[in-house]
C-alpha positions as CSV (number, residue, x, y, z in Angstrom):
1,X,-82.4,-55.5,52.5
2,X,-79.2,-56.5,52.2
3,X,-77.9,-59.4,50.0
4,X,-75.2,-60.7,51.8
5,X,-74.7,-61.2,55.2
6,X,-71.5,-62.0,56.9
7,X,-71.6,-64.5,60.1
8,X,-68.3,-64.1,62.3
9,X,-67.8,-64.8,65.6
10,X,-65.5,-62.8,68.5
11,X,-64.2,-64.4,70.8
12,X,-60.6,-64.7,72.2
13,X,-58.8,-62.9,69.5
14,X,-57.0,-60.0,69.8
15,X,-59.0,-56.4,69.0
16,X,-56.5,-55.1,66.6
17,X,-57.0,-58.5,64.9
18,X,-61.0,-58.0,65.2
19,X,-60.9,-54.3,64.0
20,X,-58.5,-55.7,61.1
21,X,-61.0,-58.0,59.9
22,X,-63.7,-55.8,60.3
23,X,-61.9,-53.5,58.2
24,X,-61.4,-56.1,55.5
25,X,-65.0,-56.1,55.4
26,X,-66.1,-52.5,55.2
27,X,-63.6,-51.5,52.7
28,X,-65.1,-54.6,49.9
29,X,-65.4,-53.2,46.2
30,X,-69.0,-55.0,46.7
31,X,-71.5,-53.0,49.0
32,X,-74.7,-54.5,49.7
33,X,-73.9,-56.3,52.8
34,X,-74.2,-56.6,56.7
35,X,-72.0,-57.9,59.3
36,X,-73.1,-60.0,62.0
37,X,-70.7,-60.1,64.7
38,X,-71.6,-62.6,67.4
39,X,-70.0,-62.2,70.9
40,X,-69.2,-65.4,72.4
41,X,-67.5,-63.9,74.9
42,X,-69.8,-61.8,76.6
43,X,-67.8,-61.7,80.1
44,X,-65.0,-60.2,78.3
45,X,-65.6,-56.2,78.6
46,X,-63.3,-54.6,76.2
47,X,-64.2,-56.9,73.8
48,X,-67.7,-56.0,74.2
49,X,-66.5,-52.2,74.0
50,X,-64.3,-52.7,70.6
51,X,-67.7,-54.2,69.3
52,X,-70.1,-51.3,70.4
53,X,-67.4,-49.1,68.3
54,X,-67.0,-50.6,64.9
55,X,-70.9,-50.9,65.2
56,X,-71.2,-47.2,65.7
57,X,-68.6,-46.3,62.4
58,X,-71.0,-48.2,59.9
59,X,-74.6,-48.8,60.4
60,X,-74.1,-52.2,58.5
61,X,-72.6,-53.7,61.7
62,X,-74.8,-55.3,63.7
63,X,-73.6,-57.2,66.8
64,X,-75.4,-60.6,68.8
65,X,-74.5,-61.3,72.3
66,X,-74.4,-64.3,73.7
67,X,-75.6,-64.8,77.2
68,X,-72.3,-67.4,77.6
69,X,-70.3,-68.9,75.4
70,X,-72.2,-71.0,73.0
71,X,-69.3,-72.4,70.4
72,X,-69.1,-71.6,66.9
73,X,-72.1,-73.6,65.6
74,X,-74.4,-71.9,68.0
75,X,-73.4,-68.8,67.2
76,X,-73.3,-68.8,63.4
77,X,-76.9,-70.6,63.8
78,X,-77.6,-67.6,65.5
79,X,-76.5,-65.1,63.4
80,X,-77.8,-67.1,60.3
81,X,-81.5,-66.9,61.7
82,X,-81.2,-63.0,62.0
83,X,-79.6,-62.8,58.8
84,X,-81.2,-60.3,55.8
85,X,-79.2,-61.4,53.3
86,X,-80.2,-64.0,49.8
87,X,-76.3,-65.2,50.7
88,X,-74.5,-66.0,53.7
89,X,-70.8,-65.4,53.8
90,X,-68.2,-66.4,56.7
91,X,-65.2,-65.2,58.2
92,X,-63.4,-65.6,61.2
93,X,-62.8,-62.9,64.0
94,X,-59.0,-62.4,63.2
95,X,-58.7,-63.4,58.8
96,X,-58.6,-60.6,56.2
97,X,-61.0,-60.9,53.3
98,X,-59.4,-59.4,50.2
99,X,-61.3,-56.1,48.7
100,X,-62.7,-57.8,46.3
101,X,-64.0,-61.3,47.9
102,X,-67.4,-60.6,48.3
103,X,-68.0,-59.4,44.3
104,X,-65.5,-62.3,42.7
105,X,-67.9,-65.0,45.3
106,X,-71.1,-63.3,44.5
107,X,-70.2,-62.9,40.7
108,X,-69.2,-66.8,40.5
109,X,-72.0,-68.2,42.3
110,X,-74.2,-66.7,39.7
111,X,-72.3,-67.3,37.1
112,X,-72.0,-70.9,37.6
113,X,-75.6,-72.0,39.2
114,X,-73.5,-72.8,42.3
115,X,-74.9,-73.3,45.4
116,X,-71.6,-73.0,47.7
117,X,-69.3,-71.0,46.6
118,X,-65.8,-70.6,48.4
119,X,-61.7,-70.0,47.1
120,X,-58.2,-70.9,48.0
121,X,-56.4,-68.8,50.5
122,X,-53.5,-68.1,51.9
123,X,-51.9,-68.1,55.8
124,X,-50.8,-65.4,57.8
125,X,-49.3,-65.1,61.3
126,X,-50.7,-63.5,64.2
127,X,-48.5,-60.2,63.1
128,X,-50.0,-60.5,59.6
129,X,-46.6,-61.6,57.8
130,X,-47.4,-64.2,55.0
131,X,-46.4,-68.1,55.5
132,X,-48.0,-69.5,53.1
133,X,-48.6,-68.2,49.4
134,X,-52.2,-70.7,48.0
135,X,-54.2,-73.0,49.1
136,X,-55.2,-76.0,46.9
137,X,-57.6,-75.5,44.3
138,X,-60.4,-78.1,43.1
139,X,-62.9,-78.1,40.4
140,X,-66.3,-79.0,41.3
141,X,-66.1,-82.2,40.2
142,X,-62.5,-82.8,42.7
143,X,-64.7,-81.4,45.2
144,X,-67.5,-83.4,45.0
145,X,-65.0,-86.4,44.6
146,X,-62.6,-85.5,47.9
147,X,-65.2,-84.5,50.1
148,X,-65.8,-87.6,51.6
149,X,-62.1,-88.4,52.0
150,X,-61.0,-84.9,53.8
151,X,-62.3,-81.5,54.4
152,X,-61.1,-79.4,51.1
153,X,-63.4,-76.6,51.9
154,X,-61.9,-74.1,54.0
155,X,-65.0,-72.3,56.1
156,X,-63.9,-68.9,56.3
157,X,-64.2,-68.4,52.6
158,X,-67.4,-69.8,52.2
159,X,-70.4,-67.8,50.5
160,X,-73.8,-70.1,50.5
161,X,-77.3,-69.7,49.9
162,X,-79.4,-69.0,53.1
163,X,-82.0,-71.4,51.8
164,X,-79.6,-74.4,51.4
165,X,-78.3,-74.1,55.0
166,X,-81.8,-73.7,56.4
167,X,-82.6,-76.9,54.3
168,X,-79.2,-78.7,55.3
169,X,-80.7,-77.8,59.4
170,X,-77.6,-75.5,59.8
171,X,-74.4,-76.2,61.8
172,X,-75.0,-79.0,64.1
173,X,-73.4,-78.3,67.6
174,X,-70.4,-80.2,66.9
175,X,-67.9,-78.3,69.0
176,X,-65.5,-78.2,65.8
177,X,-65.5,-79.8,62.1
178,X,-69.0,-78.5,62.2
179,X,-68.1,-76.9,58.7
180,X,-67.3,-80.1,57.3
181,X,-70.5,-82.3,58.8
182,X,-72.6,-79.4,56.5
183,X,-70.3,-79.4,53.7
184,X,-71.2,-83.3,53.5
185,X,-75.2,-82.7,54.1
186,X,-75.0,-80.2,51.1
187,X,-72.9,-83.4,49.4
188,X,-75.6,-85.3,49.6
189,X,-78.4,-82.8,48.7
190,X,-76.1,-82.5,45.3
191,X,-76.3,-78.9,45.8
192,X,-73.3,-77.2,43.4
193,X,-70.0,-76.7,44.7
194,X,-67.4,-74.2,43.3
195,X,-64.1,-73.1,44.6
196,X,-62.8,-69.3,43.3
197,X,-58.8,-70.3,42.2
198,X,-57.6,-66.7,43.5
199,X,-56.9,-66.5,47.2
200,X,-59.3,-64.2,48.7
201,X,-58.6,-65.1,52.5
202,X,-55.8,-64.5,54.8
203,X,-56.2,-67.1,57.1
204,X,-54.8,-66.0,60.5
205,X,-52.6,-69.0,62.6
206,X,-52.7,-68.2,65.9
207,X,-50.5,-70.2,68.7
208,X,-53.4,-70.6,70.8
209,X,-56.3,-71.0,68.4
210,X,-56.0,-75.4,68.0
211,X,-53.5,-76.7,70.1
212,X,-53.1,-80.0,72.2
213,X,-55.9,-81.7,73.4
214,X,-58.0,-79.2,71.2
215,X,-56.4,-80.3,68.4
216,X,-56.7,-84.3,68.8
217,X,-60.8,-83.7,69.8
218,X,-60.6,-81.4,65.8
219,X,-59.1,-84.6,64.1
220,X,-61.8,-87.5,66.2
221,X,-64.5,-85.2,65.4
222,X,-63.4,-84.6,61.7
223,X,-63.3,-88.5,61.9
224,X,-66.7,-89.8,63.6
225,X,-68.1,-87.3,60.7
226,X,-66.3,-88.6,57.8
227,X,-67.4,-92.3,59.4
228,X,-70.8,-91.5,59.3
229,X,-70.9,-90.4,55.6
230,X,-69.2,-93.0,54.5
231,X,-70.9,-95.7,56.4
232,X,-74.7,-94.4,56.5
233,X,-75.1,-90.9,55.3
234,X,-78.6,-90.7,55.7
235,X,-77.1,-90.6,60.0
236,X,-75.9,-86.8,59.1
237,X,-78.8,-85.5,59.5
238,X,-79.3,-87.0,62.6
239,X,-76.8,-85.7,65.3
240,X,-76.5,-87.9,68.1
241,X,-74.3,-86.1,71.0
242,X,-74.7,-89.0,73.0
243,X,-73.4,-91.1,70.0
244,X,-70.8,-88.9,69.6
245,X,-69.5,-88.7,73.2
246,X,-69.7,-92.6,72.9
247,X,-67.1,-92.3,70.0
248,X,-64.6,-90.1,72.0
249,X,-64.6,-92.2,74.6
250,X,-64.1,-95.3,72.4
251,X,-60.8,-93.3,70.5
252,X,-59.5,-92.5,73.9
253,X,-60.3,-88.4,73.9
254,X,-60.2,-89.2,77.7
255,X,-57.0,-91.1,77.4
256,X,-53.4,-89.0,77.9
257,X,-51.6,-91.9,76.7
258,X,-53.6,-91.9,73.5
259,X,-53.7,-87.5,72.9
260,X,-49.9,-87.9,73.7
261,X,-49.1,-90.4,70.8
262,X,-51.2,-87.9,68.2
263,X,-49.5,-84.9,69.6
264,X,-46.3,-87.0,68.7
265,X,-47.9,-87.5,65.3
266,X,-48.5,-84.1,64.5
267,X,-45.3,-82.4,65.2
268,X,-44.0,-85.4,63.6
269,X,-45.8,-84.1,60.5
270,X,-45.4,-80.4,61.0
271,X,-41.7,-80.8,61.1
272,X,-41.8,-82.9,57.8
273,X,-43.3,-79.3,55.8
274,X,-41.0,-78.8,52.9
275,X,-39.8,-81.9,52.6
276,X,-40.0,-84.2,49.2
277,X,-43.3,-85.9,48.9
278,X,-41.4,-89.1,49.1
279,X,-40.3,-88.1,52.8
280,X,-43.6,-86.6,53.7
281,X,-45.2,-90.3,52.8
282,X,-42.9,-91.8,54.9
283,X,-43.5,-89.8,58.1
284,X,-47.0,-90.0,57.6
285,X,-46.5,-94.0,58.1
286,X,-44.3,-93.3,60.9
287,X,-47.6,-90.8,62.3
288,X,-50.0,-93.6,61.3
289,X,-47.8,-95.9,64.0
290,X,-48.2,-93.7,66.5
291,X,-52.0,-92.9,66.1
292,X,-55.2,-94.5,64.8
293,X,-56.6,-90.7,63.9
294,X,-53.2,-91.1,61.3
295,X,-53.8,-94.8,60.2
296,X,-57.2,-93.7,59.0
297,X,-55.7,-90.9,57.3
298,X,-53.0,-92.7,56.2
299,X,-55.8,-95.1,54.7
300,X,-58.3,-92.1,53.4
301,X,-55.3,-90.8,51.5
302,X,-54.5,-94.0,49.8
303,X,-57.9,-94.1,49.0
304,X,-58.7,-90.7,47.6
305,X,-55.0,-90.6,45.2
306,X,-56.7,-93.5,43.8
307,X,-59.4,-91.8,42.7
308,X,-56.9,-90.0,40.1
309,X,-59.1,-87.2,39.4
């Protein structure tokens, strides 16, 4: 049996970009794994095709698919219960994982009694060329501490215990912050934390991966969870969708005047990149005036620097 298996789901990206990331896999210095790949896409032919073929090169592949598109949750619930693996490992359908991820993750979850284990990264484009250099890194303690403030664990570099996320229930069928409403259950079960300070991800940005009203439903959801921990944690392991389509509704999800003024916000604040921190303070209270996903940002920043950890 293997020890680690990798969860990623296929879907719309690109199949040089899934044969790329498939690649990044096969080629790890660490060899005692499988691949799941989930197709979430089963209408899409060639995808299905591209699949069939990198399952054929290495009898570690193994491929799910999906009778219709289920979302990422579903999926990686799926591909978690026919996991063989001690660990559980993600990645996305278009990242790179560097050679050695899998042993430096493996090695430090040992090493440090972890239970979670995942590393800073960096960003790529969708032709690969590097944009950004790091990621943030956090000790376990800064972790622990931010958690509840903003999402400081990026999913595609995660390696977990199977046992902890079939104890946390898994992804809940949020249809995106779904890593963070787990991150926060694990929070709460105290279960070990670690972040690897190396960047063993490329994180692919894609132009048509999170964009408009995609992106404002990523920053409500990433809100109604951090809400609920904050308010009454024992409600995350309870998942409401009918409380949660209440809470769209109340932030005006189904409002254009109210997506407009956050798409506003965020180019507002995508524009400010590389500017003085000063600068970037004041355009996040200029974003905070024009959306009420940003004044609660605004305020969970204030709240988390301090912290001073």
């Amino acid at each position: 049996m293997p020890q680690i298996s990798v969860l990623t789901g296929v879907c719309s990206e690109t199949l040089p970009q899934i044969r790329q990331a498939v690649t990044s896999i096969t080629e790890q210095t660490f060899f005692d794994w499988e691949l799941l790949l989930v197709n979430d896409n089963p209408r899409r032919t060639e995808l299905a095709g591209c699949l069939e073929s990198l399952a054929k090169g290495d009898a570690r592949i193994r491929i799910l698919t999906n009778p219709k598109n289920l979302g990422l949750a579903r999926s990686m619930n799926r591909a978690a219960r026919n996991a063989r693996g001690q660990w559980l490992a993600r990645m996305d359908g278009d990242d790179l994982s560097r050679p050695d991820r899998l042993e430096q993750e493996l090695s430090l979850l040992l090493e440090s009694e972890s239970g979670l284990v995942c590393s800073c990264y960096q960003t790529i484009d969708e032709a690969g060329n590097l944009l950004d250099s790091q990621s943030p890194f956090y000790t376990p303690k800064q972790l622990g501490t931010l958690l509840p403030f903003r999402n400081v664990i990026h999913h595609p570099t995660v390696l977990m215990r199977k046992d902890l996320f079939e104890k946390a229930g898994g992804y809940h069928p949020y249809p995106c912050a779904q890593d963070y409403d787990l991150w926060l259950r694990f929070l709460s079960m105290k279960v070990k934390m670690t972040m690897h300070e190396e960047p063993l991800l490329s994180y692919r940005i894609r132009e048509k991966s999170t964009t408009g009203q995609r992106r404002f439903l990523q920053a409500l959801t990433l809100n109604y969870v951090r809400q609920i921990c904050r308010k009454d944690p024992n409600r995350l392991w309870q998942f409401s969708y009918s409380d949660y389509q209440t809470y769209l509704r109340r932030q005006g999800y189904d409002r254009p005047g109210t997506a407009g003024r956050f798409e506003k916000a965020t180019d507002l604040l995508e524009n400010s990149r590389g500017y003085p921190p000063w600068k970037r303070w004041v355009c996040l209270g200029e974003a905070a005036a024009l959306s009420g996903v940003y004044r609660r940002n605004f305020l969970y920043q204030i709240q988390a620097k301090r912290l001073r950890i």
